[in-house]
GUZATI-562376 format. One line per field, with one value per residue (C-alpha): residue number from 1; residue in three letters; x, y, z. Coordinates in nm, 3 decimals. Each point is the difference from the previous one (the first is absolute). Layout:
BEGIN
num	[NUM, ...]
residuo	[ALA, ...]
c1	[X, ...]
c2	[Y, ...]
c3	[Z, ...]
REM end
This chain:
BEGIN
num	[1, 2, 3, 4, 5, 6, 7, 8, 9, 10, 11, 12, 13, 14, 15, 16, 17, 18, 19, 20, 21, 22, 23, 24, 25, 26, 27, 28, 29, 30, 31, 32, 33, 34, 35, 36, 37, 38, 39, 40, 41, 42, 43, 44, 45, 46, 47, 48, 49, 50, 51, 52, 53, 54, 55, 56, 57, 58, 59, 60, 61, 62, 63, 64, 65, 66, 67, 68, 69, 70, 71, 72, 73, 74, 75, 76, 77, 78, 79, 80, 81, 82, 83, 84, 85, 86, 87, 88, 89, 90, 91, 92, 93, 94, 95, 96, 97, 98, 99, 100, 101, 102, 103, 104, 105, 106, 107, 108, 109, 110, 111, 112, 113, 114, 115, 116, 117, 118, 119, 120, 121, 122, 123, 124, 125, 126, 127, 128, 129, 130, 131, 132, 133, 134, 135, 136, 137, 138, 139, 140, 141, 142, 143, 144, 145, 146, 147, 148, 149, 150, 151, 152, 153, 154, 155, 156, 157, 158, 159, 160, 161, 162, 163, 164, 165, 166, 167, 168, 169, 170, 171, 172, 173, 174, 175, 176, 177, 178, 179, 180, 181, 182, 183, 184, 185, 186, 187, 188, 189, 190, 191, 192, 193, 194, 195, 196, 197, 198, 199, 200, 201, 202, 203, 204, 205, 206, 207, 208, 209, 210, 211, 212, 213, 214, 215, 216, 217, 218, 219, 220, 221, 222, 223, 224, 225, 226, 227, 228, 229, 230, 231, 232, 233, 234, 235, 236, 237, 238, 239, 240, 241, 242, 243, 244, 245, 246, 247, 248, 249, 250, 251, 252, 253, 254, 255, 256, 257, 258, 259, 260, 261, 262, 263, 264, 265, 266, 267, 268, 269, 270, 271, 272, 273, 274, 275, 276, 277, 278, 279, 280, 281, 282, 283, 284, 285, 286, 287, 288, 289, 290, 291, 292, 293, 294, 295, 296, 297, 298, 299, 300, 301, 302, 303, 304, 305, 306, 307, 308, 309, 310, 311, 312, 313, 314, 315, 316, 317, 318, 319, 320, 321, 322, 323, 324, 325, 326, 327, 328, 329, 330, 331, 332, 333, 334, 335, 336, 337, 338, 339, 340, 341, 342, 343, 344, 345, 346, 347, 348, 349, 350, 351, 352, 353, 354, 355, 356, 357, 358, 359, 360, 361, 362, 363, 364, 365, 366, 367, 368, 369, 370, 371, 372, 373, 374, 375, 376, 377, 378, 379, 380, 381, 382, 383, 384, 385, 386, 387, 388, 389, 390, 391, 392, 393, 394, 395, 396, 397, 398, 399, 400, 401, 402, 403, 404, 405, 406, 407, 408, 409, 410, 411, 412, 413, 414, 415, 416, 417, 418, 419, 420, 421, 422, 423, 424, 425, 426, 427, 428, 429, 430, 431, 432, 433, 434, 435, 436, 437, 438, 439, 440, 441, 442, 443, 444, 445, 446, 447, 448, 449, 450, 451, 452, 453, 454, 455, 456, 457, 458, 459, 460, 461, 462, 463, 464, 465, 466, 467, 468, 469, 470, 471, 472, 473, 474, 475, 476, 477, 478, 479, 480, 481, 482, 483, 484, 485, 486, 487, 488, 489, 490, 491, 492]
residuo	[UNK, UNK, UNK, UNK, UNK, UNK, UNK, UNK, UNK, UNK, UNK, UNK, UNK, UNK, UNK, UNK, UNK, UNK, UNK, UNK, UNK, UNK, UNK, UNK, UNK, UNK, UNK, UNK, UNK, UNK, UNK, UNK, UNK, UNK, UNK, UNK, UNK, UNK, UNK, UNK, UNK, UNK, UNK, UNK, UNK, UNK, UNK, UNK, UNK, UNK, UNK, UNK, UNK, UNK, UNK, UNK, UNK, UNK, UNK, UNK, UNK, UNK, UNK, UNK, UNK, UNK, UNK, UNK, UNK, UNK, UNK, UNK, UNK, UNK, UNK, UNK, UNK, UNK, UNK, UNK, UNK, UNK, UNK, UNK, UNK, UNK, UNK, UNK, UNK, UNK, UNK, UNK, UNK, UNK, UNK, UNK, UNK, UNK, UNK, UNK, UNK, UNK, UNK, UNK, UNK, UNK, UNK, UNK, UNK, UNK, UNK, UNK, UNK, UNK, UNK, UNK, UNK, UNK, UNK, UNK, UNK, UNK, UNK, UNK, UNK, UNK, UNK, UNK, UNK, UNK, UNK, UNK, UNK, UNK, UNK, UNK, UNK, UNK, UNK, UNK, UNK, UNK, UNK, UNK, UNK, UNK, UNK, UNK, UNK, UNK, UNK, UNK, UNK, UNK, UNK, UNK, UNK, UNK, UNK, UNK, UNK, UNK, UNK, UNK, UNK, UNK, UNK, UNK, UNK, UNK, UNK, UNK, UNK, UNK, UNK, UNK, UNK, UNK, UNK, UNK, UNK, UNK, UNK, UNK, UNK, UNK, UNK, UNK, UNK, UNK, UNK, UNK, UNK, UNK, UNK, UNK, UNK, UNK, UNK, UNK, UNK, UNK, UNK, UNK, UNK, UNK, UNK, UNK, UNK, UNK, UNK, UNK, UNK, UNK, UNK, UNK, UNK, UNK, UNK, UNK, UNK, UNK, UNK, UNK, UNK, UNK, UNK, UNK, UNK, UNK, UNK, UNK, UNK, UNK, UNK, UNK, UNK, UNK, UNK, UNK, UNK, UNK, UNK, UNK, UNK, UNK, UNK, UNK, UNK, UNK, UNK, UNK, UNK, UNK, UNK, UNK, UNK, UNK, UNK, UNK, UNK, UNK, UNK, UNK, UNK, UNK, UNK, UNK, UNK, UNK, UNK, UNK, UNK, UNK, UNK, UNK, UNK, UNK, UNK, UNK, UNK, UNK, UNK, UNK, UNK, UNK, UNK, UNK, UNK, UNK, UNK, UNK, UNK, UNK, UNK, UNK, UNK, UNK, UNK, UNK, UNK, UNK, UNK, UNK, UNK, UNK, UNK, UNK, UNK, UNK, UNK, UNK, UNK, UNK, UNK, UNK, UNK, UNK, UNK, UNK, UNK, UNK, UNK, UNK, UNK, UNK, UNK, UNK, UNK, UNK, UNK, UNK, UNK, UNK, UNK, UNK, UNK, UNK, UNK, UNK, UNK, UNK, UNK, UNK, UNK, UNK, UNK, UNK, UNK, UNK, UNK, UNK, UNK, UNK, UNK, UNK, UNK, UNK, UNK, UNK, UNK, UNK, UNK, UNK, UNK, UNK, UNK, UNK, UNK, UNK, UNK, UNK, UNK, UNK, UNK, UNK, UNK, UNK, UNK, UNK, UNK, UNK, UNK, UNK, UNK, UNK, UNK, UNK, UNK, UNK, UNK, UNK, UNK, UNK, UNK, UNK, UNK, UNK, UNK, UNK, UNK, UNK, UNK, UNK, UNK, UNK, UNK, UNK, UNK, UNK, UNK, UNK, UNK, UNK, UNK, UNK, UNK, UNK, UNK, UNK, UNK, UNK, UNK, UNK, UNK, UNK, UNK, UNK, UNK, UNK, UNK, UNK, UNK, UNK, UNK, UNK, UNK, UNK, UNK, UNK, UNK, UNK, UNK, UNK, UNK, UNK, UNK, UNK, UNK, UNK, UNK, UNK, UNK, UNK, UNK, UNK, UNK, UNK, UNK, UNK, UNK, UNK, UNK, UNK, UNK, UNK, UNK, UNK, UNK, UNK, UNK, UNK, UNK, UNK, UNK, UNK, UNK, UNK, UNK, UNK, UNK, UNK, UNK, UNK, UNK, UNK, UNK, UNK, UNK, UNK, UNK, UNK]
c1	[0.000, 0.319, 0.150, -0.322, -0.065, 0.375, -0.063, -0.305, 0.176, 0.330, -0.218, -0.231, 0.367, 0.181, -0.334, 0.010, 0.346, -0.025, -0.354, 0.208, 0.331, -0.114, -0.024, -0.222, -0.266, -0.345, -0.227, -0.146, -0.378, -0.180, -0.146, 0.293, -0.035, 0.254, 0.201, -0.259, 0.035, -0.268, -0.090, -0.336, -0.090, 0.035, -0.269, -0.374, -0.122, 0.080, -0.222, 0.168, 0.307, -0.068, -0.139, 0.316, 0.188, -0.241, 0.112, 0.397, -0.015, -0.127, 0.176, 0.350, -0.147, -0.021, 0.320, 0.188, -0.029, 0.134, 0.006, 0.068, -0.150, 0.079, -0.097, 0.178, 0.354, -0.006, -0.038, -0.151, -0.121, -0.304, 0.104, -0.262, 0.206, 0.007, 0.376, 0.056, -0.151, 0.209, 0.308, -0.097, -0.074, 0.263, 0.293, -0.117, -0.148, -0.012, -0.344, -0.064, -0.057, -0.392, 0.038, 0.149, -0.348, -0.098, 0.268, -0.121, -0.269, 0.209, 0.297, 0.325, -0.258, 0.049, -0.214, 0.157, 0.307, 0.333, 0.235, 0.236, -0.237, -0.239, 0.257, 0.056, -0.358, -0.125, 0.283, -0.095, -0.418, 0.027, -0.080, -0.254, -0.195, 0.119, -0.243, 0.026, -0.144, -0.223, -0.192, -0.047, -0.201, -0.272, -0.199, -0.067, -0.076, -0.265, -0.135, -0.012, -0.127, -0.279, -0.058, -0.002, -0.304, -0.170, 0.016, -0.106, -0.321, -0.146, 0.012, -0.174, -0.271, -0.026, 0.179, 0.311, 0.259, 0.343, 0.192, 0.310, -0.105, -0.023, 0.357, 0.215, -0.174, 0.088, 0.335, 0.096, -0.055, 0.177, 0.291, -0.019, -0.033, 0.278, 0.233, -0.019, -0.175, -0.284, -0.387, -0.169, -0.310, -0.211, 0.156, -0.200, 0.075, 0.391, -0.065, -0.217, 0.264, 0.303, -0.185, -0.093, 0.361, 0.141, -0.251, 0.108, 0.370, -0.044, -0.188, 0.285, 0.265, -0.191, -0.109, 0.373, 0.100, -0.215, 0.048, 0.413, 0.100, -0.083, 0.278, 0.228, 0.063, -0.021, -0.282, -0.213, 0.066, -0.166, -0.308, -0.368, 0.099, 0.259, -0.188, -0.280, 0.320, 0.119, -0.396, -0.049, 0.333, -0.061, -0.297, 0.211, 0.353, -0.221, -0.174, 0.366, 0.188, -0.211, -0.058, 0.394, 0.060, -0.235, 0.090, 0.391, -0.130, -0.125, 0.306, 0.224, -0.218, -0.025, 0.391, 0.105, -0.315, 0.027, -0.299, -0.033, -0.278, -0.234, 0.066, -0.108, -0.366, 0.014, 0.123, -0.002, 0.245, 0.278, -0.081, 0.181, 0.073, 0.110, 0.267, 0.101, 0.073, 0.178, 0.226, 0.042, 0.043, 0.184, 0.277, -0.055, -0.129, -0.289, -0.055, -0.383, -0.027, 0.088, -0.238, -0.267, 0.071, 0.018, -0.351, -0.131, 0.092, -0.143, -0.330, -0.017, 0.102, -0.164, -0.361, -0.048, 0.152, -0.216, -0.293, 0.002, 0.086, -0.320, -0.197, 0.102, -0.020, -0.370, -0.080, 0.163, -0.130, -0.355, 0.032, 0.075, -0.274, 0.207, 0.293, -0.184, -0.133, 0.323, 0.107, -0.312, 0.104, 0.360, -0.094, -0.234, 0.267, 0.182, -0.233, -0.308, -0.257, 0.188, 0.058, 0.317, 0.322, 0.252, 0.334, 0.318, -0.088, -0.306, 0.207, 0.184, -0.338, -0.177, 0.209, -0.325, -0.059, 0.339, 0.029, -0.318, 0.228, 0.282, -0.243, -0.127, 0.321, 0.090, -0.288, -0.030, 0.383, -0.045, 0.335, 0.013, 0.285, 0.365, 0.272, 0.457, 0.221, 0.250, 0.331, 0.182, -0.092, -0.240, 0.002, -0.329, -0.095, -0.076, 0.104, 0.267, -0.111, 0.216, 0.116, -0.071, -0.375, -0.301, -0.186, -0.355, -0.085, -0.370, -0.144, -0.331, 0.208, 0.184, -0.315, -0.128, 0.329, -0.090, 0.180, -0.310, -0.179, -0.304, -0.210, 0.247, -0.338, -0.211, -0.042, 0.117, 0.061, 0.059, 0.271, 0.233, -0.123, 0.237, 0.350, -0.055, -0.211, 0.208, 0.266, 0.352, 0.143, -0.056, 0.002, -0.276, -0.222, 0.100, -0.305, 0.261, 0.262, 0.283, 0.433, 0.166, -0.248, -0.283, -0.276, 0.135, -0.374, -0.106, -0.041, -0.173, -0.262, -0.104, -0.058, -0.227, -0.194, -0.046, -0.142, -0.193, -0.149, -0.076, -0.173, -0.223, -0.079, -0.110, -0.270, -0.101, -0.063, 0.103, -0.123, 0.196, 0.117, 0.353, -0.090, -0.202, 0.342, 0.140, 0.408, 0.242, 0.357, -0.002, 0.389, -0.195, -0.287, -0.319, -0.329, -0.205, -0.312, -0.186, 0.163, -0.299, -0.143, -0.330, 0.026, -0.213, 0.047, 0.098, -0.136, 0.241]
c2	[0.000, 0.246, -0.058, 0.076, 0.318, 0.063, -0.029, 0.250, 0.240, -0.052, 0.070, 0.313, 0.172, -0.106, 0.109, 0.310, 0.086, -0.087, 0.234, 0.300, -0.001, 0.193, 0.333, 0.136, -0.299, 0.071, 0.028, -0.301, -0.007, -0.059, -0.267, -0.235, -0.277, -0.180, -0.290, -0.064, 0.407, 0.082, -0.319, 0.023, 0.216, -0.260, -0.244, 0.009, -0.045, 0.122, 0.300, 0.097, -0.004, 0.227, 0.244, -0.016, 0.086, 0.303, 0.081, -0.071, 0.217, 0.363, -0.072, -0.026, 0.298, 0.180, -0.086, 0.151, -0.352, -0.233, -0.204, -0.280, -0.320, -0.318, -0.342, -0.201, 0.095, 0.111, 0.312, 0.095, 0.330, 0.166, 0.232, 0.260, 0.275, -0.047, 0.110, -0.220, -0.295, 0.043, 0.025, -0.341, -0.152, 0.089, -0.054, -0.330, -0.211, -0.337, -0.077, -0.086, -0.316, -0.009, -0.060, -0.358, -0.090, 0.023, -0.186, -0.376, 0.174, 0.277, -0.122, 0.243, 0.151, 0.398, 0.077, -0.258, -0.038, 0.057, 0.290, -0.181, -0.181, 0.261, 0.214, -0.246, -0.122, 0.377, 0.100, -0.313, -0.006, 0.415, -0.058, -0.240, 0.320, 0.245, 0.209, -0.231, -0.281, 0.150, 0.141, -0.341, -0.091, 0.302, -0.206, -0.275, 0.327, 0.108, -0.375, -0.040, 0.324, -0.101, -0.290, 0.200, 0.193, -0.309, -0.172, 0.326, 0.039, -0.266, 0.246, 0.308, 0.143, -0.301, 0.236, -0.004, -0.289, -0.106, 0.099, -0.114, -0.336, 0.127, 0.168, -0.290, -0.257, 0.259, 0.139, -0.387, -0.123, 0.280, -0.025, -0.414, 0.094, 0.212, -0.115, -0.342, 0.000, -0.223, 0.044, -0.066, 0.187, -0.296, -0.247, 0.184, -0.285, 0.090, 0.391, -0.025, -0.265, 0.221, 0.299, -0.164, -0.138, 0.351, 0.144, -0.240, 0.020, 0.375, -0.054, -0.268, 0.242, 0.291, -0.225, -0.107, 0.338, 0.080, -0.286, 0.153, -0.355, -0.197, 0.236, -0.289, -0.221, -0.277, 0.068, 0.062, -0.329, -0.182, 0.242, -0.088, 0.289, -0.160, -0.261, 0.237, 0.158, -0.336, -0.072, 0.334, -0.029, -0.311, 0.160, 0.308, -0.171, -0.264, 0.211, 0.175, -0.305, -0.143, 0.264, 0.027, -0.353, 0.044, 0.300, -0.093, -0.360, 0.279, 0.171, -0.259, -0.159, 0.313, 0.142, -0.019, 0.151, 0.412, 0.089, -0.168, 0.184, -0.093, -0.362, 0.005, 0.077, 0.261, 0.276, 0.361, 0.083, -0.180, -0.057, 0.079, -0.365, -0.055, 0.260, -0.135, -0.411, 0.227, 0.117, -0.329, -0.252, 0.218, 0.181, -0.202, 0.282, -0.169, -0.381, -0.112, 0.100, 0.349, 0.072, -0.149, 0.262, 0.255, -0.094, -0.064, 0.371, 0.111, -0.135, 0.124, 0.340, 0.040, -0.131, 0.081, 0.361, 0.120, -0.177, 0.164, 0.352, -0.057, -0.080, 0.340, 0.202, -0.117, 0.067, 0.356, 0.080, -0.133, 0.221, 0.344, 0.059, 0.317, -0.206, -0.279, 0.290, 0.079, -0.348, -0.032, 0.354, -0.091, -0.375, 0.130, 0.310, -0.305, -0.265, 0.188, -0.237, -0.320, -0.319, -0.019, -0.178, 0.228, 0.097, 0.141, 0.296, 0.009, -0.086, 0.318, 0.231, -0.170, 0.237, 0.058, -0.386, -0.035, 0.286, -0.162, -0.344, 0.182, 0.187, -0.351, -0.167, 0.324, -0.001, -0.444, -0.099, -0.387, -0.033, 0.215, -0.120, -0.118, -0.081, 0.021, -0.198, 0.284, -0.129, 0.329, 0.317, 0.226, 0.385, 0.169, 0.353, 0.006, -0.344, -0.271, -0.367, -0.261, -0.278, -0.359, 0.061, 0.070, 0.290, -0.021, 0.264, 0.087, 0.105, 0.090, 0.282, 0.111, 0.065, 0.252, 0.145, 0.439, -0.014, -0.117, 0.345, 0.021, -0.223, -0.261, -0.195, 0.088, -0.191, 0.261, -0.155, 0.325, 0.057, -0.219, 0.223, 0.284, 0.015, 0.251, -0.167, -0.265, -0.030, 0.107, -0.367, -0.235, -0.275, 0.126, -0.298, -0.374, -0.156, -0.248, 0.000, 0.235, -0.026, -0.272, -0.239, 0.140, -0.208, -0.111, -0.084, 0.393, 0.097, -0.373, 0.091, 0.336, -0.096, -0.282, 0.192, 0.323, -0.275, -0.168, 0.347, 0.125, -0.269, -0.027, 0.339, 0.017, -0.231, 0.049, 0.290, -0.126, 0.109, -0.056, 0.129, -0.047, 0.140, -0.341, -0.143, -0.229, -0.105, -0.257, -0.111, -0.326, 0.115, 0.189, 0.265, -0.228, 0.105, -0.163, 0.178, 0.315, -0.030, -0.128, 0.220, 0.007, 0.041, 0.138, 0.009, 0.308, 0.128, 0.044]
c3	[0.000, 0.086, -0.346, -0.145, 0.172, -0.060, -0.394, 0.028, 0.143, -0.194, -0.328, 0.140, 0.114, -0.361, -0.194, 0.248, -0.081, -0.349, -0.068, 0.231, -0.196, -0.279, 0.093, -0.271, 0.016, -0.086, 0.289, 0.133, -0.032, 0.323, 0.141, 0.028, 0.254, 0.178, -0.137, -0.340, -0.077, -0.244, -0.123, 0.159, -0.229, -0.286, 0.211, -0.178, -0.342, -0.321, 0.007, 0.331, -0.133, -0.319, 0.284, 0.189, -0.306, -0.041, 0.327, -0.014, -0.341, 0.175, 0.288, -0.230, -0.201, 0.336, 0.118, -0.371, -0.189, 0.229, 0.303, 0.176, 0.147, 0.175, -0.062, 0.328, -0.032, -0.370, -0.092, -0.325, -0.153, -0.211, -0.240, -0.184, -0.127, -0.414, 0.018, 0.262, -0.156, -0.328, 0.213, 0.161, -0.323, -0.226, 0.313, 0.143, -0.282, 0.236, 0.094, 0.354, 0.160, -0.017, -0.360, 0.072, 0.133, -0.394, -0.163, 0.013, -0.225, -0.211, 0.037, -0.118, -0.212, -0.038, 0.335, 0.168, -0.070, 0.121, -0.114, -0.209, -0.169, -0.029, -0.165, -0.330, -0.009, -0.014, -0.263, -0.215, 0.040, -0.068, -0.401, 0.067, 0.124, -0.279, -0.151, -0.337, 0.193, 0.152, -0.276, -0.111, 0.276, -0.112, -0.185, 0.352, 0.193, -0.261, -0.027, 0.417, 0.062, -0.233, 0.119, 0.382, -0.142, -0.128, 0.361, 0.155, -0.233, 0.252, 0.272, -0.178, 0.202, 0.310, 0.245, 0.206, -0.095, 0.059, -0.320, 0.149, -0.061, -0.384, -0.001, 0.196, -0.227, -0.358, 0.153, 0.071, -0.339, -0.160, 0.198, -0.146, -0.346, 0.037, 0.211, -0.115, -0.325, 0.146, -0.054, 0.358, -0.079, -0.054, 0.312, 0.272, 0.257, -0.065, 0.013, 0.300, 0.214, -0.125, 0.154, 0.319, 0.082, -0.129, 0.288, 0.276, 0.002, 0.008, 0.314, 0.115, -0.067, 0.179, 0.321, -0.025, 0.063, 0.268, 0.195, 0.088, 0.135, -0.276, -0.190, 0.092, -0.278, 0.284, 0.159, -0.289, -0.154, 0.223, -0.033, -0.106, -0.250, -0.160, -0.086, -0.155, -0.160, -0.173, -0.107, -0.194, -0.114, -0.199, -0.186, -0.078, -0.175, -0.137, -0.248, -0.076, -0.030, -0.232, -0.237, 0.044, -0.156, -0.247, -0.134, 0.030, -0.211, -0.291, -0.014, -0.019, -0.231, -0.226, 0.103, -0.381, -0.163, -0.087, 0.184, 0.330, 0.106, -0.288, -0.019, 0.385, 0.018, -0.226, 0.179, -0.116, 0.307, 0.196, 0.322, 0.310, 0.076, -0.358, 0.035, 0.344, -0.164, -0.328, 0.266, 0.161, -0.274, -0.209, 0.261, 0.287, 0.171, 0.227, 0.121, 0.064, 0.321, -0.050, -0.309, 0.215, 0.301, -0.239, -0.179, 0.331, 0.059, -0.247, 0.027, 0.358, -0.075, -0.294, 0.042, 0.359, 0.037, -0.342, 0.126, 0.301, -0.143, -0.246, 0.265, 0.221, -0.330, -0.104, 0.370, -0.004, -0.348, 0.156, 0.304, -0.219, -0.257, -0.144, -0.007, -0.191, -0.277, -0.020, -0.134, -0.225, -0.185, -0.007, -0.168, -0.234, -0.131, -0.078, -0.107, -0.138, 0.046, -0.178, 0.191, -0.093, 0.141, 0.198, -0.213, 0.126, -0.092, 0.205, 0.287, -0.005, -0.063, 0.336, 0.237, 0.247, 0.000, 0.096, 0.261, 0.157, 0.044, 0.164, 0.227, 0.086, 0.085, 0.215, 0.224, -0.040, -0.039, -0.061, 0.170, 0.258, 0.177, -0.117, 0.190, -0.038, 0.180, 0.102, -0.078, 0.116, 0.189, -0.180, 0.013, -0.093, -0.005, 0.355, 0.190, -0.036, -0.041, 0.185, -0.201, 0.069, 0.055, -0.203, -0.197, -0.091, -0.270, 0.053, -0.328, 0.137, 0.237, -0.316, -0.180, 0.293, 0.051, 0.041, -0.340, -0.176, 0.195, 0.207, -0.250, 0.081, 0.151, -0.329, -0.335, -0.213, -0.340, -0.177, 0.231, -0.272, -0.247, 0.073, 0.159, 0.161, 0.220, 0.020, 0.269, -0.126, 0.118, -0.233, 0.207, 0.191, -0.175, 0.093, -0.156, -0.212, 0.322, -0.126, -0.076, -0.144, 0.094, -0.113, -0.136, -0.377, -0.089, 0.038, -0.375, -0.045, 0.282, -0.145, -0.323, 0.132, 0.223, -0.174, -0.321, 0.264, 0.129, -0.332, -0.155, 0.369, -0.017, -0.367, 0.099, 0.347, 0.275, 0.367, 0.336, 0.311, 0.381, 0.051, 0.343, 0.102, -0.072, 0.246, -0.112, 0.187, -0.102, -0.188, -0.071, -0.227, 0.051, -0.038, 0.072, 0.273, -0.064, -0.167, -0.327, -0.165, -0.327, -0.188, -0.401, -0.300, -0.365, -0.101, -0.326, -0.219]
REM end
């Protein structure tokens, strides 16, 4: 029992020492208890803990964009200050521990995975998201966005519905044809499980979190929630791996013919997975496993980030009449009244549709926290970050920073459509993360969803309350409740 008590207090006077020996640490926020610190505050749901990082975000904001926290004897810290936040990012590009919880499932995938890797993988996927490949996928976002206002025309006029349901199911099997040059639309049962193991090991990874003594390795393998874990995982690298040997069978099969593409399913564009197995069969660049993690990557990032931002955009657009005239005028400048598919040039003339998705992700950011393994100490504008322990870069503070003004609360989206009322910093936005590992799938998710919007909106009116809204952190912002919206044709 003495050594015991001897280790306690051993560790409270070296995590005492350790917390005091930076002179210019942020302030602690209060609250702290003995020995666990502020890990309390971690205990409850998910909707609890999106709340407490409403409340960590002012109080940094308060305190000049930083502070500090304990969770037992390790100190991290919550950083809201957009020059701040790039400072993190671009000087410590390690991501912290918690992201091992989501590596049997992503592997070294670009979220995931560790510097070194991360630093080849990113340099060698970068033209797989070039602007000439991405333009290739316009004609799958005109054909599921059309196909997202044929499912919706079974909700016209029967009142409030969940339209998430819609956008996961859309945004999932674009992300397929896509990313891996598969057509899912018509295997439901697949969709549907894919979904509902996507959904659970969100929740895994968040109760994970929350529960701080399951953060040993140890501990949590012999969990009830590791076993959950391995379950959903089966579901999710089963549908991967098998498109994976399939599609690697095809190009094989069709390695010496001049147009790869078109001898496999008829193709008009190369998929992404197509130019991950080009990279690995002909320079060695990726084994199996590693094309899988980054496929399984991108289908996670890609359908259930857009979804989500859909979903929060119908519901703002629904909540703001003006807002939604706004849209209609600026679609039918463009359009006219003809039905017809979105071009790249289009893309460019929607500025108000796309100033309403920014405003979205502002006051929504579907990932509203990141977090840096700080390898060395960190000087910011007003604070110095002690190496060895961990920053978490709140992008829901960042977006209510005083920079953004007194409106900072409101959904403004005219505010993107002049600088000057704009803040100076340009990194006052985080919707895609920022620095050198920002999201790579940014320019594929706005031409998505601004093709999406405009094909919804050319056919329907929405009503909504984003106020009924009730959110929680699935690792993600998800809603819990209130985001439901009623829908009319609109007379074109």
């Amino acid at each position: 029992m003495l050594a015991v008590v001897f280790i306690i207090v051993t560790c409270a006077v070296w995590a005492w020492w350790a917390r005091n020996s930076n002179k210019n640490e942020p302030p602690a926020i209060p609250g702290g208890l003995p020995i666990i610190g502020h890990a309390h505050l971690l205990i409850g749901d998910s909707i609890q803990l999106w709340n407490t990082v409403k409340e960590l975000s002012y109080e940094s904001l308060k305190a000049g964009g930083a502070i500090a926290a304990s969770i037992g004897p390790r100190t991290i810290y919550v950083v809201t200050d957009p020059d701040d936040y790039l400072t993190v990012a671009n000087t410590c590009l390690q991501k912290d521990n918690f992201y091992e919880f989501a590596k049997p499932w992503l592997g070294e995938g670009l979220v995931t995975g560790d510097l070194p890797i991360w630093k080849v993988h990113r340099r060698l996927l970068n033209p797989a998201f070039s602007q000439v490949v991405l333009d290739g996928f316009l004609g799958v976002f005109n054909g599921q966005s059309r196909r997202l206002v044929r499912d919706l025309e079974a909700e016209v006029g029967k009142g409030p519905f969940d339209h998430w349901v819609y956008t996961r199911h859309n945004a999932l099997e674009t992300i397929c044809l896509t990313a891996l040059g598969v057509d899912f639309t018509d295997k439901s049962v697949l969709n549907s499980e894919y979904v509902n193991a996507a959904e659970q090991m969100f929740n895994i990874l968040v109760d994970r979190f929350q529960r701080f003594w399951l953060h040993s390795h140890w501990l949590y393998s012999w969990s009830g929630l590791r076993t959950k874990q391995d379950q959903c995982l089966k579901i999710l690298h089963n549908m991967s791996n098998t498109v994976l040997q399939k599609r690697k069978a095809d190009y094989l099969r069709n390695r010496d013919c001049k147009d790869v593409e078109q001898k496999t399913k008829g193709l008009k564009f190369k998929p992404f997975m197509d130019l991950l197995l080009e990279l690995a069969i002909e320079k060695g660049a990726f084994n199996d496993r590693e094309i899988r993690e980054h496929v399984d990557t991108m289908i996670v990032g890609g359908h259930d980030t857009s979804a989500s931002v859909l979903m929060y955009t119908m519901l703002m657009i629904g909540s703001y009449p003006q807002v939604q005239e706004k849209i209609f005028e600026e679609l039918n400048s463009v359009f006219g009244d003809e039905d017809r598919d979105v071009t790249k040039q289009d893309l460019s003339q929607l500025v108000y549709l796309e100033a309403v998705l920014k405003e979205t992700m502002r006051i929504y950011p579907i990932v509203p926290v990141t977090a840096r393994r700080l390898d060395r100490d960190v000087k910011l504008r007003n604070y110095t970050l002690t190496r060895g322990r961990t920053c978490f870069m709140f992008v829901y503070g960042v977006h209510r920073h005083p920079m953004w003004g007194p409106d900072a609360e409101e959904f403004k989206p005219e505010r993107w459509l002049d600088p000057a009322t704009l803040p100076e910093c340009p990194t006052a936005f985080a919707g895609f993360s920022m620095g050198r590992r920002i999201c790579i799938g940014k320019s594929y998710a706005y031409m998505s969803m601004k093709t999406t919007l405009a094909h919804v909106f050319r056919h329907y009116k929405v009503s909504g309350d984003h106020t009924k809204l009730v959110a929680k952190i699935d690792v993600m912002l998800k809603p819990v409740s209130g985001h439901y919206v009623t829908i009319e044709r609109r007379k074109m």
